[in-house]
C-alpha positions as CSV (number, residue, x, y, z in Angstrom):
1,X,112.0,70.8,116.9
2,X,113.9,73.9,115.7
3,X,116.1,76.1,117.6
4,X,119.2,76.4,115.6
5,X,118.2,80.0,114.4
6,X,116.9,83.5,115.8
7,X,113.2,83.5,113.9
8,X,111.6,86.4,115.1
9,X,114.4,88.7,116.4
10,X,114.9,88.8,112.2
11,X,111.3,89.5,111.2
12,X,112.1,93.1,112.6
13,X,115.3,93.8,110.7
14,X,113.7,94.0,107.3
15,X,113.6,97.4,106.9
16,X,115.7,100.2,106.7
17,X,115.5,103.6,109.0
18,X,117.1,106.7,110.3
19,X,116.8,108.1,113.4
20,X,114.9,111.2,114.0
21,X,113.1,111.9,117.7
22,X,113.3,109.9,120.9
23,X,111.6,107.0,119.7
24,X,113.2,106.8,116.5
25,X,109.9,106.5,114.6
26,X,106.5,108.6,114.0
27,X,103.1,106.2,114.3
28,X,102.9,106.7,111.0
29,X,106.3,105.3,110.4
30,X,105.5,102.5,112.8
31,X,102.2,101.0,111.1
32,X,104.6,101.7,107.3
33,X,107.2,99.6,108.4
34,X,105.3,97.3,110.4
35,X,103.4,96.8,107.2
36,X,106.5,96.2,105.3
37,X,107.8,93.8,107.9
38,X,104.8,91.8,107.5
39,X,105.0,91.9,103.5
40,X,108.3,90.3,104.1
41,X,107.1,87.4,106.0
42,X,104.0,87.0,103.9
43,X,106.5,85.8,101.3
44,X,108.9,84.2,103.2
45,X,107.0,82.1,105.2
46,X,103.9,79.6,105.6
47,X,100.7,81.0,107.4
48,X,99.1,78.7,109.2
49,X,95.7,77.8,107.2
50,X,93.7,76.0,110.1
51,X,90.6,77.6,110.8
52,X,90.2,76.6,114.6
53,X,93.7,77.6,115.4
54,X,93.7,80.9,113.0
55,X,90.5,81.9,114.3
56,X,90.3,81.3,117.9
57,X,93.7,83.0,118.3
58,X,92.3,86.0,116.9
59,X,89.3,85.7,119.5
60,X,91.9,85.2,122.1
61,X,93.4,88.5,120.8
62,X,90.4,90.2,120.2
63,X,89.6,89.4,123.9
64,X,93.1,91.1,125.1
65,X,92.7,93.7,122.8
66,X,89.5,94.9,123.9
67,X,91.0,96.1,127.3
68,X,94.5,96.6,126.5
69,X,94.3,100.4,125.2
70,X,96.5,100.0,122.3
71,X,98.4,102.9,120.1
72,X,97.6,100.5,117.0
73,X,95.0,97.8,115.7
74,X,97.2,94.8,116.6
75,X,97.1,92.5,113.8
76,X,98.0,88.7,114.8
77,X,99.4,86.5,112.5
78,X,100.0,82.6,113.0
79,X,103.4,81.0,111.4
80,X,103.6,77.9,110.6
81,X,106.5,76.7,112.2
82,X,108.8,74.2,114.7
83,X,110.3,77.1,116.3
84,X,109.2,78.0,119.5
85,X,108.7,81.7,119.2
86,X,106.2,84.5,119.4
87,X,107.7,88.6,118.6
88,X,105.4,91.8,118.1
89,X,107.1,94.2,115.3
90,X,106.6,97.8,115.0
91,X,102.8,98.9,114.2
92,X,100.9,96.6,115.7
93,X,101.6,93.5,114.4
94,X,102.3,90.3,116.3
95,X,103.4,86.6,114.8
96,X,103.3,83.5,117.0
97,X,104.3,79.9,115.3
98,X,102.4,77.0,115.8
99,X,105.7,75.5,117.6
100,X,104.6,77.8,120.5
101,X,101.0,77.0,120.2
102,X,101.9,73.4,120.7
103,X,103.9,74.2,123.6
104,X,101.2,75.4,125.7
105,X,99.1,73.1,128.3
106,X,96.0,75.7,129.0
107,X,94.3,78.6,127.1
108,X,96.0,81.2,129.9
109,X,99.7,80.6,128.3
110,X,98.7,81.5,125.3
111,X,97.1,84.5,126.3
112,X,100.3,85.3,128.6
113,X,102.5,84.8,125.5
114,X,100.0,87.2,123.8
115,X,99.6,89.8,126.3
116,X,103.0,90.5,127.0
117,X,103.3,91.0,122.7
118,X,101.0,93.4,123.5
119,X,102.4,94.9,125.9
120,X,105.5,95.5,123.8
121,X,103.6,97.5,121.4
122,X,101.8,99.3,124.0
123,X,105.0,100.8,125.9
124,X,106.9,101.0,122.0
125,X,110.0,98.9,122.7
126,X,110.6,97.9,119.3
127,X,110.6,101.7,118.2
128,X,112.8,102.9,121.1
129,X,115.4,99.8,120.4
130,X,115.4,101.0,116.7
131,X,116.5,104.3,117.8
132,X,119.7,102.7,118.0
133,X,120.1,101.3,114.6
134,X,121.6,104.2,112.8
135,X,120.9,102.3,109.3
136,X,119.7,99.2,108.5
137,X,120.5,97.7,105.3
138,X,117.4,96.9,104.1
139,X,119.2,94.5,100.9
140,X,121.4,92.6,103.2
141,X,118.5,91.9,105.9
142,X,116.0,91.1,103.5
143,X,118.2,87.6,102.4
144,X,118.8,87.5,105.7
145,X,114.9,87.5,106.9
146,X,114.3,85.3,103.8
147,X,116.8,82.7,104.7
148,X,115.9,82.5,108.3
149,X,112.0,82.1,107.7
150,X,113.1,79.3,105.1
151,X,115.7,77.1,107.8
152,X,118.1,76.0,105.4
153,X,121.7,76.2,105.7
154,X,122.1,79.2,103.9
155,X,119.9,81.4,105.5
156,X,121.7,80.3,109.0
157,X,125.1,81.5,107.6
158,X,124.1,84.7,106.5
159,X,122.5,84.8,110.4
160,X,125.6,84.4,111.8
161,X,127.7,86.4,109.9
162,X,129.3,90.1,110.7
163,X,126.8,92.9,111.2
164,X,123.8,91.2,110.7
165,X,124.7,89.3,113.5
166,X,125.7,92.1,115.2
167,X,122.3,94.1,114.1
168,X,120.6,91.0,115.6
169,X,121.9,91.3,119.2
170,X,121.7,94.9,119.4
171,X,117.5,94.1,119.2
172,X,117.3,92.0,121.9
173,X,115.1,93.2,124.5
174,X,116.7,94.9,127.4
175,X,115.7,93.6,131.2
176,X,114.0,97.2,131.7
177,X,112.2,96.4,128.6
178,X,110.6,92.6,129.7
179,X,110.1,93.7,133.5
180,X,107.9,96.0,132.1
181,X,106.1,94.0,129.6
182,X,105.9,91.6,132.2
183,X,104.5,93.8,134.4
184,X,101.7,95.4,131.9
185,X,101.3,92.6,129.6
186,X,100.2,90.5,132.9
187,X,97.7,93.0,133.7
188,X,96.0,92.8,130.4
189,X,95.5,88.9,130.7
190,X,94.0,89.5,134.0
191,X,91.8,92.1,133.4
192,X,90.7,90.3,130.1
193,X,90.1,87.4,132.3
194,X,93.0,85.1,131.9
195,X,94.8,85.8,135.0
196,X,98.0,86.5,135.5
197,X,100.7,83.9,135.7
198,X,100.1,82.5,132.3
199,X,103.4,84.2,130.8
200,X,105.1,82.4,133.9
201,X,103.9,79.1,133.6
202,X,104.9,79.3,130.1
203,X,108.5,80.4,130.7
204,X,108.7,78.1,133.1
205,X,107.6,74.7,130.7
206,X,110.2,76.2,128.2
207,X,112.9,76.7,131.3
208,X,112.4,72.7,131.9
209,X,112.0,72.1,128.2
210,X,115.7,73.3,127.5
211,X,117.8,71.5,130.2
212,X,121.3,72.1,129.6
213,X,121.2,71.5,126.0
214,X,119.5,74.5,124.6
215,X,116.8,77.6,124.9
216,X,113.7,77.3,123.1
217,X,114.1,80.4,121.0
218,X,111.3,82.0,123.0
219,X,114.2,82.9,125.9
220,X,116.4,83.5,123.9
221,X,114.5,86.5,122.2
222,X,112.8,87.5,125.4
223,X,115.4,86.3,128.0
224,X,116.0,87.4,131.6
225,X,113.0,84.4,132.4
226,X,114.5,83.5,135.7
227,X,113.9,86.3,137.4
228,X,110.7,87.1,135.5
229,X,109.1,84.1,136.8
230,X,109.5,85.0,140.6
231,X,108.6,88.7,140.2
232,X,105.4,87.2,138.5
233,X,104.7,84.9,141.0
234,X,104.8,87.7,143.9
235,X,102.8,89.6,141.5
236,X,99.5,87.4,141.2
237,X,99.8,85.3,144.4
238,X,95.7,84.5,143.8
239,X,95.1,84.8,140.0
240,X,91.9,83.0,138.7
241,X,91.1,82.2,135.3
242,X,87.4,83.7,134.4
243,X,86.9,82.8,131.1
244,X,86.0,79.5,129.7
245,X,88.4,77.6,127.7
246,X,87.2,74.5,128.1
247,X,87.1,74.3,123.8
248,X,91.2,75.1,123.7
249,X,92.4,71.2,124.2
250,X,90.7,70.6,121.0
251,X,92.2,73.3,119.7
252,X,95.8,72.3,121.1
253,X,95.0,69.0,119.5
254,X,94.8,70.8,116.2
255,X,98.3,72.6,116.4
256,X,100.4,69.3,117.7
257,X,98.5,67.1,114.5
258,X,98.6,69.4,111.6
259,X,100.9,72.4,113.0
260,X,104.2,70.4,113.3
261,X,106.5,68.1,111.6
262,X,106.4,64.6,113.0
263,X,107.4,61.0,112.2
264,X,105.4,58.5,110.7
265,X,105.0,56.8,113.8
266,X,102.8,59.6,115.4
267,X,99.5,58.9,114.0
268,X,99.8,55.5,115.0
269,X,100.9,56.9,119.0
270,X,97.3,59.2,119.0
271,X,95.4,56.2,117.6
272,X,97.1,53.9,120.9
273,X,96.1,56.5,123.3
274,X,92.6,56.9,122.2
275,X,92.2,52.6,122.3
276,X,93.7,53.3,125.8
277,X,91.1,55.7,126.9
278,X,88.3,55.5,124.9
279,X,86.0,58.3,127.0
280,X,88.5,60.8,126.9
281,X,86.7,63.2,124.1
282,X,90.2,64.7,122.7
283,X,92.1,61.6,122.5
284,X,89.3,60.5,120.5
285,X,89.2,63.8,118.6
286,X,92.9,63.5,117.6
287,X,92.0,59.7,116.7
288,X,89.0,61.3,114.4
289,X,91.7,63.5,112.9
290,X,94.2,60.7,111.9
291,X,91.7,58.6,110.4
292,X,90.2,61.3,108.2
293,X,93.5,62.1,107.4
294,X,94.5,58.9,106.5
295,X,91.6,58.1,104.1
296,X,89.5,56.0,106.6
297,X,86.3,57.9,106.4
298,X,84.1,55.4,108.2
299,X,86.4,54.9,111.1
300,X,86.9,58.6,111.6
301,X,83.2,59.4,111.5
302,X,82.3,56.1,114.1
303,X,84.9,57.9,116.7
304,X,83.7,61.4,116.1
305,X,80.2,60.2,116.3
306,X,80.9,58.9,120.2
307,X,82.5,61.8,121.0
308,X,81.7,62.7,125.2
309,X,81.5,66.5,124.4
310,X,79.5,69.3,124.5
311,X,81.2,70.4,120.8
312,X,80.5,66.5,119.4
313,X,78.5,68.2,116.2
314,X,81.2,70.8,116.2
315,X,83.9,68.7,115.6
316,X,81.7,65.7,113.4
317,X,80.7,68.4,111.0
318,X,84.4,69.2,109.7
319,X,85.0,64.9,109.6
320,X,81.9,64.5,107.2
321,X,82.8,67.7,104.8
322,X,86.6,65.6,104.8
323,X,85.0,62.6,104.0
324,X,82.7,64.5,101.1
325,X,79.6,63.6,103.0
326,X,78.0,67.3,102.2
327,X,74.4,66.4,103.2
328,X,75.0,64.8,106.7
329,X,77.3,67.9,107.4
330,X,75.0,70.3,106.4
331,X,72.3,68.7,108.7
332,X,74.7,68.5,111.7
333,X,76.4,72.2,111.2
334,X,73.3,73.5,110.0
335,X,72.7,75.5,113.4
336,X,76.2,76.5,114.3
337,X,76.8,79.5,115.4
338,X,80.8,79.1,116.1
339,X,83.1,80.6,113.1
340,X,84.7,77.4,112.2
341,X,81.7,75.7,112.2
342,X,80.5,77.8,110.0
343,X,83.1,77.7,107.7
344,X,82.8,74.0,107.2
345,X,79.0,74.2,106.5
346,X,79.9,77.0,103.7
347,X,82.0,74.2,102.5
348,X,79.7,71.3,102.7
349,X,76.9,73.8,100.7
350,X,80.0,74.3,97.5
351,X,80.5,70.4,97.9
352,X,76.6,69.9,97.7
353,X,76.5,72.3,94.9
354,X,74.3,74.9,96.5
355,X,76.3,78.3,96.0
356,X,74.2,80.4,97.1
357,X,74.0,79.0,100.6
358,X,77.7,78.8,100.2
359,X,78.4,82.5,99.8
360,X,75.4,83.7,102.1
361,X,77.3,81.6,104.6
362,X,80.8,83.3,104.0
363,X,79.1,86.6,103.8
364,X,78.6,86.3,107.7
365,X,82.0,85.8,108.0
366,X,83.6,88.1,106.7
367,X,84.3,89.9,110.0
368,X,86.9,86.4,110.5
369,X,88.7,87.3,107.3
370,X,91.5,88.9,108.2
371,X,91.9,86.5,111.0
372,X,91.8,83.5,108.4
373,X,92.0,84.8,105.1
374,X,90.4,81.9,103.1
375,X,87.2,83.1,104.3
376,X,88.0,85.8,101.3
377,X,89.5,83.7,99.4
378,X,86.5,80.8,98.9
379,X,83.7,83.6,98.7
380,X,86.2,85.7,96.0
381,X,86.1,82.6,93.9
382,X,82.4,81.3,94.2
383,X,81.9,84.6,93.6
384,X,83.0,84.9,90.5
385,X,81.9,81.2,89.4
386,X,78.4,82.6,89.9
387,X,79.2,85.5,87.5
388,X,79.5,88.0,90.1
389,X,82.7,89.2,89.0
390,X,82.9,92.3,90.7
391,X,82.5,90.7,93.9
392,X,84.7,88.0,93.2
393,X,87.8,90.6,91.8
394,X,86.7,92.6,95.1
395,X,87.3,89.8,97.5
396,X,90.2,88.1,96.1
397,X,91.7,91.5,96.3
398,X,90.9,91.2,100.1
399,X,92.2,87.9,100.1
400,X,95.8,89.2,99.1
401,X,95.6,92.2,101.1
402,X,95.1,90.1,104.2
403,X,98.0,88.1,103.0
404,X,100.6,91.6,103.0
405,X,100.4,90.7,98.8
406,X,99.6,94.2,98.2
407,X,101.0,94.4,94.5
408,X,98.6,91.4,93.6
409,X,95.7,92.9,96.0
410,X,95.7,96.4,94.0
411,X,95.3,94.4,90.8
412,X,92.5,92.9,92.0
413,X,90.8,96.0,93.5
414,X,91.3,97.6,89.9
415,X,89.6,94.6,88.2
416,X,86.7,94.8,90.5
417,X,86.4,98.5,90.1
418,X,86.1,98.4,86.4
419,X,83.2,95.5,86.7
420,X,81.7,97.4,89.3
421,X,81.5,100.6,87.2
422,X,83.4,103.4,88.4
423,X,80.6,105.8,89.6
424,X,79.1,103.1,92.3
425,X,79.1,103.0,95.3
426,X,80.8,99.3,95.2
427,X,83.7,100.9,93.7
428,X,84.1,103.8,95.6
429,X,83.8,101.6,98.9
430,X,86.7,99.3,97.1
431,X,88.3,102.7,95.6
432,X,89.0,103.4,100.2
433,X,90.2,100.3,100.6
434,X,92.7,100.8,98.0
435,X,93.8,104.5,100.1
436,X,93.7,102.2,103.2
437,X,96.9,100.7,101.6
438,X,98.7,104.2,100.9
439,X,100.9,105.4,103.6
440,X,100.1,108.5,105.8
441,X,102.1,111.3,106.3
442,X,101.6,111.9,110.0
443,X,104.0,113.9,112.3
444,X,102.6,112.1,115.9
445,X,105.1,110.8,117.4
């Protein structure tokens, strides 16, 4: 695992700003260099491309979001990453890595980790820290965002050196700042039904984690977690969990397989712990998973057909698309409601050559796309394979804009408008998303 450099503390250095009112920043600044923050990290870094993990986070967030009151639309981004991390960035947007994901036993950490993001954003932390930073290069942090995202040795020297460094401490939260992110962002995860000690639990796991050796990153950019973890304690002394996350193990399973770099001796650990316990459904999910992975189509598909679970045709579906079995996944996702089920049913209609099943199918989830962008992606493409070009332009256009690749998205959007015909009402809905992308001069502070 990685914790040689500060990941996230970077991600909000790569912009420049000068100071002009108590917070340092108008919304409308906020959401313009949010937007540019997330642009930088679009290019620097992997986003995680799993749809159980890209989308159920987002319904996790959704879920938070719903109650939370918040100045912005939060948009949630998942890195794919070792690093233990999670930061929220000015206007509304929040990254988490899949190192963190891994970390967490229960559904309720997650959220925790989540909620207090939020809660960041909602009380406008970043922006009030930024007051402080008179100028930021914006030339000097951008290698220095680019190199950190990457890991290599290069990047970690730049992070170390002079006044970036120096730029880097200055942005650390202040105790004031996590007592009371503590204190709201636990709130939110109880009220949303999570409870309220999931933040604690998790600092605590990452306290134990560390030892005397290191921090995971995660204390190092939110520190102070000793005393956090008490004040919490006293805070929810009979917090319940209300929700159901009875489906987040498989999910979990998901983010340790496919979300982190591991031996080669691994696959062959999850395969011994399944033969161990054969009746334990995610053991024998994560066995399903190494044999599709591996090739072994008929193994994977005999375990995923025994699995004891209520999700068994959930999780079979996705093993017979990987094993190009189209017309036995079709059958068995057929009547799935869930996202990611229905996104491996789209995919088992393209494999059986039925595209227009495979696009009606995408078409219902387009309300998942900025969550996991493929979803744009896939339907831009069979969209224009079908001769729908206009459609196709228009959603691979979305694709990029979900993807903070904004020069690539307008091309796109102009290709789709000239197929569409100027004058429709296709291209005039296309013409506002287009706007969307233009900032807004806006004096609210």
């Amino acid at each position: 695992m990685n914790h040689k450099c500060p990941f996230f503390i970077a991600l909000l250095l790569s912009f420049a700003l000068l100071s002009h009112s108590a917070y340092g920043l108008t919304v409308s600044e906020e959401k313009k260099y949010g937007k540019e923050v997330f642009a930088e990290v679009a290019r620097s870094a992997t986003i995680n491309n799993d749809p159980y993990i890209s989308i159920y986070a987002q319904e996790i967030k959704s879920r938070l979001e719903d109650i939370a009151g918040m100045p912005f639309p939060v948009v949630l981004t998942i890195i794919e990453s070792n690093t233990v991390d999670a930061f929220a960035t000015v206007g509304g947007y929040v990254f988490i890595t899949t190192g963190l994901i891994g970390e967490c036993d229960r559904e309720e950490e997650l959220a925790g980790v989540m909620a207090h993001e939020f809660a960041h954003i909602k009380k406008r932390h970043i922006a009030k820290r930024l007051e402080k930073q008179k100028f930021i290069n914006i030339g000097m942090l951008a290698t220095l965002v680019a190199g950190m995202l990457v890991g290599d040795q290069a990047g970690s020297a730049v992070a170390t050196a002079g006044s970036a460094s120096a730029q880097a401490l200055s942005l650390k939260y202040s105790r004031e700042d996590e007592e009371e992110a503590d204190k709201e962002g636990s709130a939110i995860a109880d009220r949303a039904g999570y409870g309220g000690l999931g933040i604690a639990d998790f600092l605590k796991k990452l306290r134990a984690i560390g030892g005397d050796k290191f921090l995971p990153q995660y204390l190092l950019t939110h520190p102070y977690h000793e005393s956090r973890i008490v004040t919490l304690e006293n805070m929810w002394p009979d917090s319940k969990v209300t929700v159901n996350t009875a489906f987040f193990p498989y999910v979990l399973a998901r983010a340790k397989l496919f979300g982190k770099v591991h031996g080669p001796g691994i696959d062959e650990v999850l395969v011994n712990r399944y033969l161990k316990d054969r009746n334990d459904p995610v053991k024998a999910y994560e066995a399903s998973l190494v044999f599709s992975r591996e090739g072994k189509a008929d193994e994977s598909i005999d375990v995923a057909s025994h699995i004891s679970s209520p999700y068994r045709r959930l999780l079979l579906g996705e093993i017979f698309v990987n094993a190009h079995r189209y017309d036995e996944a079709i059958k068995t996702l057929r009547d799935s409601r869930d996202p990611a089920g229905m996104y491996f049913l789209a995919k088992a209609y393209e494999g059986s050559g039925n595209r227009e099943m495979a696009v009606a199918t995408l078409k219902a989830l387009i309300p998942y796309g900025s969550a996991y962008p493929e979803i744009l992606y896939r339907l831009g493409m069979l969209s224009g394979r079908m001769g729908d070009h206009g459609q196709g332009f228009e959603y691979l256009g979305r694709y990029y804009l979900a993807m903070g690749r904004y020069d690539i998205a307008r091309s796109n959007f102009e290709k789709a408008i000239s197929k569409y015909g100027i004058n429709s009402y296709q291209a005039r809905e296309v013409m506002k998303l287009m706007d969307s992308m233009e900032p807004k001069k806006d004096a609210q502070k």
